[in-house]
Every structure is written in C-alpha cells, then in structure tokens.
C-alpha positions as CSV (number, residue, x, y, z in Angstrom):
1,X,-4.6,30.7,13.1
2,X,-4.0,27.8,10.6
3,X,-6.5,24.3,10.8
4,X,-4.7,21.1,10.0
5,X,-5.1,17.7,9.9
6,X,-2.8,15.0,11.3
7,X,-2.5,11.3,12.3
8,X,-0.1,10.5,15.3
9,X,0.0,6.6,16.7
10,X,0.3,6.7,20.4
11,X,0.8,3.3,22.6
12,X,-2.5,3.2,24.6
13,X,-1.1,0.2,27.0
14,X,-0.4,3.0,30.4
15,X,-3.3,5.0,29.4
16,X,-6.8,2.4,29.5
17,X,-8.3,4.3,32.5
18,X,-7.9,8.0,31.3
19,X,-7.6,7.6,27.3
20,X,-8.8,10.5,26.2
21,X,-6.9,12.6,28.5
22,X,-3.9,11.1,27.4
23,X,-4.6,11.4,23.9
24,X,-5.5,15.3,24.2
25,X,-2.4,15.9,26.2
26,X,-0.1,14.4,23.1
27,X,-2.4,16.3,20.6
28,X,-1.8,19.5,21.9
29,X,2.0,19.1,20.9
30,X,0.9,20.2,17.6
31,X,-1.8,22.5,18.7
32,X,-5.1,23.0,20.1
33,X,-7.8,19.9,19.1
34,X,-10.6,20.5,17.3
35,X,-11.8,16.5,17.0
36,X,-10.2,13.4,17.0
37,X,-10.8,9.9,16.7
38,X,-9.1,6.8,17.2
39,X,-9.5,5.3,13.6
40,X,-7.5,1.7,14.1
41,X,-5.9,0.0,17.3
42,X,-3.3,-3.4,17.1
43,X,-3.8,-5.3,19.9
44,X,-0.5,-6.8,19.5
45,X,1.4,-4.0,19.8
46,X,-1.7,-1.9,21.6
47,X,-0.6,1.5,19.1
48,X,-3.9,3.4,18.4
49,X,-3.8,5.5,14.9
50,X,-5.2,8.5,15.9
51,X,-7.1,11.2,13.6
52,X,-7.1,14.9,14.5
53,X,-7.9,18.0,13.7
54,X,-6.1,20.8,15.3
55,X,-6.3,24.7,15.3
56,X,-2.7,26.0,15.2
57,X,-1.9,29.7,16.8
C-alpha cells in the first residue's frame, strides 16, 4: 500500500448537484481517497483543479 499525492482537473459543468460524488468517482481511477480539495475553479471554462491524496493497493 503506497500514499500519493495528485492533482487531476475535472469539468464540474454536469456535476453541480452531486459534486462530490463525481469527484470521488474520478479519484478512485488512481486509487482509494484519502482527502481532497478543490484548490481553484475557472468559471469560464468551469474546470475545477482538484487536490488529492490517495492510498494505492
């Protein structure tokens, strides 16, 4: 088991009413999250920069 820390940027635009279910559903790509946080949005474009940490099997 290996911790590690990523940024991923995810369009939020079809996710508004369930964000962090959406968010944890691409995180766990990588692995299993620990924390995240959404550290910077662009409301043009409505891409969140998202910060995780993620436990790895």
């Amino acid at each position: 088991m290996t911790i590690e820390s990523i940024e991923i940027e995810m369009d939020i635009t079809a996710a508004l009413g369930q964000l962090d279910r959406a968010i944890e559903t691409t995180l766990q790509q990588w692995g299993e999250p620990l924390r995240w946080a959404i550290t910077a949005v662009d409301r043009e474009t409505n891409i969140a920069q998202i910060e995780a940490i993620i436990i790895k099997e």
